[in-house]
N, C-alpha and C positions, 0 to 999 in steps of 0.2 A: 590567840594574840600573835603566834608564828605568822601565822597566812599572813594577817594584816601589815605587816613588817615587812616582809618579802615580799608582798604588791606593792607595800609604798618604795619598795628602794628597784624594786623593777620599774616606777614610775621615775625617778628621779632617776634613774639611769637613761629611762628612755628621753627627761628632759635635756640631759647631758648631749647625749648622742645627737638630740634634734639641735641644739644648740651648738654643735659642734660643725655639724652640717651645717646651719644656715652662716657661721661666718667662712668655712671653706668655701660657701657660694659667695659670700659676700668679696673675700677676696679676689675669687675669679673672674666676679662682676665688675670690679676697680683696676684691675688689668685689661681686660678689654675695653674694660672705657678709656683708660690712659694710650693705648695701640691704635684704638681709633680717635682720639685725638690727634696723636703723632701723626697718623698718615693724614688726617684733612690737613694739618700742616705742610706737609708736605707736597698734599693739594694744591692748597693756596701759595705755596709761594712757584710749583710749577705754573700755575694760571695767571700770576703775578709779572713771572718772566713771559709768559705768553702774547700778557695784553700788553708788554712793555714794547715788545716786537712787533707787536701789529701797530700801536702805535707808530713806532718809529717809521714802519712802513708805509704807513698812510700818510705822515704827512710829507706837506708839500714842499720840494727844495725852495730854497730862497731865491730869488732873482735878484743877479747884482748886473742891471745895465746891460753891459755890451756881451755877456752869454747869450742872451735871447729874452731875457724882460726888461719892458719895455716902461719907463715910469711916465706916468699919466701926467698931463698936465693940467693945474687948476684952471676951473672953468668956474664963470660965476655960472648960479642959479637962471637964470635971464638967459645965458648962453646954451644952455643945459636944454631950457623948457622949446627956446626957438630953435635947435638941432632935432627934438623931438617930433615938433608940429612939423617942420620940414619932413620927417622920416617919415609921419605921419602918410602926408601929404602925395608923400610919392607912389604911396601905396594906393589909393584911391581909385577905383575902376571906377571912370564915367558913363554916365547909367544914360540910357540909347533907350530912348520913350519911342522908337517907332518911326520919327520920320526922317524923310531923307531914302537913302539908297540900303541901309539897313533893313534887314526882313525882320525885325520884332521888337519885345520889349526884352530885353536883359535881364530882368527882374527874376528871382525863382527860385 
């Protein structure tokens, strides 16, 4: 009945011990999770000032008039489409079918 006693309390010891262990890992595990929270915070608000800088940096100054922008003036739709077909228009290479004093066809 001795043996049986002293294996049972060498077991309950050894649950103790395991049990003691597993919440010193557990604490250790809830600290470095806590540290690496902190620093992605820390992350994020470096990357936060980051994109706020780049923003600022990209955009575009303001144009007030007489610096150098220049404010557009309303054009109807009508005005718009015949400045277009004009722009159009100008662009157009006239296509030289051969005759006359021309050597060929343009086409190619």
């Amino acid at each position: 009945m001795g043996a049986q006693r002293r294996a049972h309390h060498r077991q309950q010891e050894a649950m103790r011990a395991a049990s003691a262990e597993a919440d010193r890992m557990k604490a250790v595990l809830e600290s470095q999770q806590q540290a690496f929270r902190q620093q992605l915070d820390v992350q994020r608000e470096a990357m936060m000032a980051q994109t706020e800088s780049l923003r600022e940096a990209m955009t575009p100054p303001v144009a007030t008039g007489a610096v150098g922008g220049e404010v557009r003036t309303a054009r109807s739709k009508r005005a718009t489409t015949t400045g277009m077909s004009k722009g159009i228009a100008t662009l157009r290479i006239p296509l030289n079918i051969g005759g006359g004093s021309a050597a060929g066809l343009n086409i190619g």
